[in-house]
Structures are given as structure tokens and as C-alpha cells.
C-alpha positions in Angstrom: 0.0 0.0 0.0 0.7 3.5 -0.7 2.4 5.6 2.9 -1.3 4.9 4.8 -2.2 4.5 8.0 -4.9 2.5 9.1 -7.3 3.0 12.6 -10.3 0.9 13.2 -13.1 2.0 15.7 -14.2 -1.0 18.0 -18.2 -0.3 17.8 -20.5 -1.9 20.5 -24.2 -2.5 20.1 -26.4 -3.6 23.1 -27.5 -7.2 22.1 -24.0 -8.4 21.5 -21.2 -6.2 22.7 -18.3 -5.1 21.7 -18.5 -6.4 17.5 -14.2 -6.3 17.3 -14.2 -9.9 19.3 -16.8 -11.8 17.5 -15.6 -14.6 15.8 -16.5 -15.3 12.1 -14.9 -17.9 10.6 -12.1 -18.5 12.3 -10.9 -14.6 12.9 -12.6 -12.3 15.3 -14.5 -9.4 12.9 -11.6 -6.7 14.0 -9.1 -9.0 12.4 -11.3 -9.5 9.3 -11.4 -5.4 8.7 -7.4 -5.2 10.1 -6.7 -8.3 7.4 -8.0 -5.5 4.8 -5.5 -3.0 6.0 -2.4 -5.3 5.8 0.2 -3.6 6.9 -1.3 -0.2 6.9 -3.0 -0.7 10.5 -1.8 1.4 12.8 -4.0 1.1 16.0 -7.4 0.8 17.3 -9.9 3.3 19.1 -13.3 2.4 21.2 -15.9 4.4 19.3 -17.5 7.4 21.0 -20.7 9.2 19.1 -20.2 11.7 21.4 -16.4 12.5 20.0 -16.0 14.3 17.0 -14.3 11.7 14.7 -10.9 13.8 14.3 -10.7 14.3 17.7 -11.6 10.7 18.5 -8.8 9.6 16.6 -6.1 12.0 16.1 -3.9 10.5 19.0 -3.6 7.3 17.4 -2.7 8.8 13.8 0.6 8.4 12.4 2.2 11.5 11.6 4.3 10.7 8.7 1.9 8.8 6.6 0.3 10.6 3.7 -3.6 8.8 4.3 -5.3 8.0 7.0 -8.0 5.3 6.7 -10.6 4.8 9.0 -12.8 2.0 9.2 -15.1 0.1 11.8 -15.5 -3.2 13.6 -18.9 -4.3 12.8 -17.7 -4.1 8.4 -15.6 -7.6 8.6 -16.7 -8.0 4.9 -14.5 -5.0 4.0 -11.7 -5.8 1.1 -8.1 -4.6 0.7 -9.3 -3.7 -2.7 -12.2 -1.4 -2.1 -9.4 0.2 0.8 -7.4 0.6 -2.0 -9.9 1.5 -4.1 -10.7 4.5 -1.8 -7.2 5.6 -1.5 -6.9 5.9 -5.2 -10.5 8.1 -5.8 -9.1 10.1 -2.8 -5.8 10.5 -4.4 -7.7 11.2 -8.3 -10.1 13.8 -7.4 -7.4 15.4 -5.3 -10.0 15.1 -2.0 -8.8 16.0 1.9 -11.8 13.6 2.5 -13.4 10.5 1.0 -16.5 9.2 2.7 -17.4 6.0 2.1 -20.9 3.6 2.9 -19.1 2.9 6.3 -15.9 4.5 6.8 -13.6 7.7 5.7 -10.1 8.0 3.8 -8.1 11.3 4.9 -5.8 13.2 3.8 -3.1 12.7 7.2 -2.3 16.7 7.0 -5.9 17.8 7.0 -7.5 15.5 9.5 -5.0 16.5 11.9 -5.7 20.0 11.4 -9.8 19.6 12.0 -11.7 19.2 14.5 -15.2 18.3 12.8 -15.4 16.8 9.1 -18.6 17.9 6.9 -17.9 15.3 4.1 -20.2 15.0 0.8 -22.2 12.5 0.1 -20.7 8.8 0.2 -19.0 7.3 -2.5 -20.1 4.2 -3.3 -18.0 0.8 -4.2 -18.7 -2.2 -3.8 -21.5 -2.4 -1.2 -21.0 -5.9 -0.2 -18.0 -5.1 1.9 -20.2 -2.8 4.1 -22.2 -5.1 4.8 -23.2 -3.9 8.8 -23.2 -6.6 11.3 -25.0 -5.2 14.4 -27.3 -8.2 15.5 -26.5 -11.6 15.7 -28.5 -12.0 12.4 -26.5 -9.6 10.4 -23.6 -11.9 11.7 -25.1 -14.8 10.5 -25.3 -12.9 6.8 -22.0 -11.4 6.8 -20.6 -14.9 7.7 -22.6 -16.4 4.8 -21.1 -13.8 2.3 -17.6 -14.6 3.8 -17.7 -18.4 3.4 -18.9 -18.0 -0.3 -15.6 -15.5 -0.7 -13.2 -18.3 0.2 -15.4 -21.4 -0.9 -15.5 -19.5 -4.5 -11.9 -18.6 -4.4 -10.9 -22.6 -3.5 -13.0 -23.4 -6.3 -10.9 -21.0 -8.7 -8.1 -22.6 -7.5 -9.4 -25.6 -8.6 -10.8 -27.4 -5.6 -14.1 -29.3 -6.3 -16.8 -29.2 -3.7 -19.4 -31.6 -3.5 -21.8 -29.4 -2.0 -20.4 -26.2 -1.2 -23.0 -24.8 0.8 -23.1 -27.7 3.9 -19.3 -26.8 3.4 -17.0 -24.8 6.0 -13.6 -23.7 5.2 -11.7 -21.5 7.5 -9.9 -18.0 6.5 -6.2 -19.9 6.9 -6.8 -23.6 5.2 -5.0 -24.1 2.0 -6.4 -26.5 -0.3 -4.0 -27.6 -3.6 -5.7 -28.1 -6.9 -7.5 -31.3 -7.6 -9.1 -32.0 -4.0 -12.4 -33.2 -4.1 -14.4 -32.2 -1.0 -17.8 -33.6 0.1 -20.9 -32.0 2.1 -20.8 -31.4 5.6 -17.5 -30.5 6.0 -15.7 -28.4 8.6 -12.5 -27.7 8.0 -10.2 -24.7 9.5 -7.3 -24.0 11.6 -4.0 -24.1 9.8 -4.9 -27.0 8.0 -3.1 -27.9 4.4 -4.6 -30.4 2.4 -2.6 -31.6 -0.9 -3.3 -32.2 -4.1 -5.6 -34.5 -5.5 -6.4 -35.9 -1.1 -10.1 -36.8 -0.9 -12.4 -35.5 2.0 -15.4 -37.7 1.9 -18.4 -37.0 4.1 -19.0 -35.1 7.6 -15.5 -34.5 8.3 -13.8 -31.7 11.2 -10.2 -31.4 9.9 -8.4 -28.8 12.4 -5.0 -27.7 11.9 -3.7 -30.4 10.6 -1.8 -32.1 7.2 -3.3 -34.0 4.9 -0.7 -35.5 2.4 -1.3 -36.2 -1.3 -3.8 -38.9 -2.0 -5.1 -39.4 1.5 -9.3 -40.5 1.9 -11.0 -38.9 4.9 -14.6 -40.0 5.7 -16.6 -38.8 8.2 -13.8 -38.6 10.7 -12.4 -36.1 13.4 -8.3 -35.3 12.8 -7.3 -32.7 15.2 -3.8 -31.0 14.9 -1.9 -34.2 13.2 -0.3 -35.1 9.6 -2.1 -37.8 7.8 1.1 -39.6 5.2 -0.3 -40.1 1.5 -2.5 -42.1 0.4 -3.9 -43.6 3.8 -7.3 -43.6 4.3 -9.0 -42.5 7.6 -12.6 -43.6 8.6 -15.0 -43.7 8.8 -15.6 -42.6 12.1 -12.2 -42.1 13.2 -10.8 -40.2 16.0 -7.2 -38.6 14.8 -6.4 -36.7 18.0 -3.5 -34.3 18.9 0.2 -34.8 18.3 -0.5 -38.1 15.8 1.3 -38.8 12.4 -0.2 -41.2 10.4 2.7 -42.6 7.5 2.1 -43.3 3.5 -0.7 -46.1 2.3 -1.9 -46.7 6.0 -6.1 -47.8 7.1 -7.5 -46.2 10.0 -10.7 -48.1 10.3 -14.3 -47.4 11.8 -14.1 -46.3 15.3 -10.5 -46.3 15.7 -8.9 -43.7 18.6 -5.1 -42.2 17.9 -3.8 -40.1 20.3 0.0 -38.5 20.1 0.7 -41.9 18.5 3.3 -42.2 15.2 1.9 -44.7 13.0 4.3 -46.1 9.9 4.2 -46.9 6.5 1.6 -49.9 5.6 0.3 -50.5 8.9 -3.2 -51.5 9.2 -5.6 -50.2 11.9 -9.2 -52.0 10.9 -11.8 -51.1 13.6 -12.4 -50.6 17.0 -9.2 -50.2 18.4 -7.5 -47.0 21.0 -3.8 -46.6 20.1 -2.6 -43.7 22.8 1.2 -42.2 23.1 2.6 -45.2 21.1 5.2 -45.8 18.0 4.3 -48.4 15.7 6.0 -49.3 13.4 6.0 -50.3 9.9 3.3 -52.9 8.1 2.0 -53.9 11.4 -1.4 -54.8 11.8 -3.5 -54.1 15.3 -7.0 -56.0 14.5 -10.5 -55.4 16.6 -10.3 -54.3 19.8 -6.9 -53.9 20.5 -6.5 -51.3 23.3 -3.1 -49.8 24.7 -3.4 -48.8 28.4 -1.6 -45.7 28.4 -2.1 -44.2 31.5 -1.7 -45.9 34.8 -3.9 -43.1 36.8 -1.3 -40.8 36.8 1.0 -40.7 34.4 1.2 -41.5 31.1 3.3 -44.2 29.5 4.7 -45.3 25.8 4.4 -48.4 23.8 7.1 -49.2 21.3 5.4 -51.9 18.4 8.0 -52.9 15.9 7.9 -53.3 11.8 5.8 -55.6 10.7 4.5 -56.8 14.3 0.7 -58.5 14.4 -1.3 -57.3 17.4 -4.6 -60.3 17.5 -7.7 -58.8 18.4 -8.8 -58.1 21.4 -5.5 -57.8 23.3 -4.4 -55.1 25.8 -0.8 -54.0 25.7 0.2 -52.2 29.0 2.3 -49.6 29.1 5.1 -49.0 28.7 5.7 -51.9 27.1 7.5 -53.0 23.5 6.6 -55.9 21.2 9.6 -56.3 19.0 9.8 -56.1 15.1 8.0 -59.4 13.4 6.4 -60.6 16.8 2.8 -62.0 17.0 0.3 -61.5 19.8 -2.2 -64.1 20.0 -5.8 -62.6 20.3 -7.0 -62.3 23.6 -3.3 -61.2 25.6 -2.9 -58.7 27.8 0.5 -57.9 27.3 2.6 -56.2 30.6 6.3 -57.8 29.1 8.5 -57.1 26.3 8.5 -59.2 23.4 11.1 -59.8 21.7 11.7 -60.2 17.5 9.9 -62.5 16.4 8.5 -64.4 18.9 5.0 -65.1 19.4 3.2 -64.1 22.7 0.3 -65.7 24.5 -0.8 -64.0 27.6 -4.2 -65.7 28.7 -5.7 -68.2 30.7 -5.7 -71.9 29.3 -9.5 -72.5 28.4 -11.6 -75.2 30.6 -14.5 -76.7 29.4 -17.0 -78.4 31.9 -19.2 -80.2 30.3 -21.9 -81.4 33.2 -22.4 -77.9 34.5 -25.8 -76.7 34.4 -26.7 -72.9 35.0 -28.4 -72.6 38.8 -30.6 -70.4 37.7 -32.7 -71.8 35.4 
């Protein structure tokens, strides 16, 4: 931007309070109308109908700068274009002021030489951006004209969306060419998703990676890397801290919490895999549940490349099955085992044939 400096007033209204810490979208509305001003902002002032506007802003005016933009809290559909737009009619028409819908451009020198500004009538641009939110209604508008902004520009960056309005995409999520995205998505944070990844159905993705060729379906991943091409879901649980390697299956109903997870391994259904490393091409079948915490503190499982964890078992931690070992279904597991071998840990099975139930 030109030499401009940039003051927002915080605006209250009575059946929401102060508008600047509102959340829309994944930025309060003060950082939507600040985003406009890039680097331009310069401070903020509680607004005061009372206070002449010069006066109500003059101590928080840079000196030096050449405009001064002002511009209010409850406008978070405000562009950096239509700010630069302003600037530029401003600068044309060789104005000291520029009123706009919702907000004034200034020449620095004569706003701080003012104390009262009798402006013409506004000049109007695009009327969109001004867009007042002063009820929790208007909200709910301005934050539908804000998701169609960044749903349309995903889609002109080549991101297909199944259907685009059951579809939420935060301000900061980047989304490569060729993902394909289906309804009822949430998606936000910092979250990357590559190119040509599939987001099925019903999905929350928050801050997190998801590689190249990854399938999510209807699945919670929360602030972990999912590797390429491994498919999550449905009804998944990726929690905190976890990275999931290349061409792995995260089943129905499986838990992962601050877990690594290798290359090729095989997580079908049903299972809770908490502060572990597992190695590569392992498979942990139904019901396989690693007791992390011991009441108070929390503990880590080691599973080696290419291990086979039957169904059913409980591995207590901390404990480590070596690389190539094979728990039998059924174990609960409190000992290291080593390469290879195979581990039973369960009582031998009695049969009693002339029992008869005493209740019947």
C-alpha cells in the first residue's frame, strides 16, 4: 500500500457487545477489517458518538503517513481492494476527504488539522463489503457472504466441492488443486490439504496435514499429519500430536492419540492406540487397546515393523513388542517381546461339560 495508515473503531451494540471480538470464521470481525488493511493498520480506538471523529482519533494517527484510513469493527466484509480503491478516488479527485458507505479516507495533514469533518455525500463501491453486522443476524449474513468468498476462491483454484453450501472452510486452510471435498465438511485451523487428497463426508479437519492422496470419511483429525495415500474412517478419532505414515487404514471407530503410526500399517476397527510408536506394516486388528495411563502418568508403547497385534489384546504400558512378533488374540500384554517371537498371555480355556446354570 501507498504511505497509509490504518485506525479501526471498536463499535458496540447492546445485544451483542463489543463487534471487534466476534468470531467469524475462524478470525474475530476486528481481524477480518485489520486483514483489509495489511500492513497499513496502525491502532485501534473504542468508538465514542459523542467525540468528533478527528478528535476521537487524532492520538492514534501516524504523523508521517500521507492517508489516514478509518474503518469500523462491525464491516468484517471489508476488502483490501475497495481500501485501495478508496485511497486511489481520494488521491484522483485530489480530495482532503473520501466518505465511504461505512468508513472515511483522509488526507493525514488535513485530518490533523480539524476538529469536525462535513464530508459529501458517500461514494459508493462495492456495497457488499459494508455489509453492517450489528445483531446476531446480520452476523449470521455477513458470515454467509464470507464463506462463499473463500469457498468461490478454493473453487478457482481448482478445488471441487461436492456441495459447497453444507461446506465450512476456515480463513487460513489451503487447499492444492485437484481436492475433491464432500458436504458437511468443517474444515479450518492451519490445515493444508494436498493435491488430489479426498475429503469424503462429515468431516472436522483442524490444523492439521493432509498429504497427497489421502481419503478422509466422516472422521475427526485434530492437529496431526495424515502420510499419502492412507485412508482414515469412517468414524475415526485422529487426536492431537499423531502422524499417520504413506498407504496406511485407519478403520471405523478407531482412537489415535499422540501416537506415530508407519508406513503400511493396518488399523481396521475398534481399536485405541494412545502415546505409542508403531511401526511399519503392522497390523492391530479389533479391539486392541493400549493402556496408556496408569492413573497418573502416562506411559509409551514401542510396536515394531511388521508386528501382528490379534484382536482383542491389551498392551500395557510401557511396554515394547519387538519387530515381526505375533500377539495371539485375547493377551494382555505387561512384558517385552522380543523379535519375532509369538506371545500368548491368557488363561488356558476349561471346558465343563456337566455344568448346568443354577438359575434356570
Amino acid at each position: 500500500m501507498d504511505n497509509i495508515c490504518g485506525i479501526v473503531l471498536r463499535v458496540s451494540y447492546p445485544t451483542m457487545g463489543d463487534t471487534s471480538v466476534i468470531e467469524i470464521l475462524g478470525k474475530t470481525m476486528m481481524e477480518w477489517v485489520r486483514f483489509s488493511l495489511g500492513d497499513s493498520f496502525c491502532d485501534s480506538v473504542a468508538y465514542s458518538d459523542s467525540t468528533p471523529l478527528p478528535l476521537l482519533v487524532r492520538p492514534y494517527v501516524r504523523k508521517d503517513s500521507d492517508y489516514t484510513v478509518v474503518l469500523y469493527s462491525d464491516t468484517p466484509l471489508i476488502s483490501r481492494k475497495t481500501v485501495l480503491d478508496a485511497v486511489s478516488v481520494l488521491k484522483q479527485k485530489d480530495l482532503n476527504v473520501l466518505k465511504m458507505t461505512r468508513g472515511y479516507v483522509f488526507k493525514t495533514p488535513f485530518l490533523l488539522g480539524v476538529d469536525r469533518i462535513y464530508s459529501e455525500n458517500p461514494y459508493y463501491f462495492d456495497e457488499e463489503d459494508f455489509m453492517t453486522a450489528f445483531n446476531f443476524k446480520q452476523v449470521a449474513l455477513v458470515s454467509d457472504a464470507l464463506k462463499n468468498r473463500i469457498i468461490s476462491y478454493h473453487m478457482n483454484q481448482g478445488v471441487q466441492f461436492d456441495d459447497a453450501n453444507s461446506t465450512f472452510v476456515g480463513c487460513d486452510v489451503i487447499i492444492a488443486k485437484g481436492v475433491r471435498i464432500g458436504p458437511g465438511n468443517v474444515i479450518k485451523g492451519k490445515t493444508i490439504i494436498k493435491e488430489h487428497a479426498r475429503i469424503g463426508n462429515h468431516n472436522t479437519i483442524d490444523d492439521s496435514v493432509i498429504e497427497s492422496g489421502a481419503f478422509i470419511e466422516s472422521s475427526y483429525v485434530l492437529s496431526s499429519i495424515v502420510g499419502q495415500h492412507t485412508t482414515v474412517g469412517p468414524n475415526a478419532y485422529i487426536r492431537p500430536g499423531s502422524r499417520i505414515g504413506k498407504g496406511c487404514r485407519i478403520g471405523n471407530f478407531v482412537e489415535i492419540k499422540n501416537s506415530f503410526i508407519g508406513d503400511g500399517t493396518k488399523i481396521a476397527h475398534l481399536t485405541y492406540v494412545g502415546d505409542a510408536n508403531v511401526g511399519s506394516e503392522c497390523n492391530l486388528g479389533c479391539g486392541v487397546v493400549i493402556a496408556n495411563y496408569d492413573g497418573k502418568n502416562k506411559h509409551k508403547t514401542v510396536i515394531g515393523d511388521g508386528a501382528f497385534i490379534g484382536s482383542n489384546c491389551n498392551l500395557i504400558a510401557p511396554v515394547t513388542v519387538g519387530s515381526g512378533a505375533f500377539v495371539a488374540a485375547g493377551s494382555t500384554i505387561t512384558d517385552e517381546v522380543p523379535d519375532g517371537a509369538l506371545a500368548i498371555a491368557r488363561e488356558r480355556q476349561i471346558n465343563k461339560p456337566d455344568w448346568r446354570n443354577k438359575n434356570e
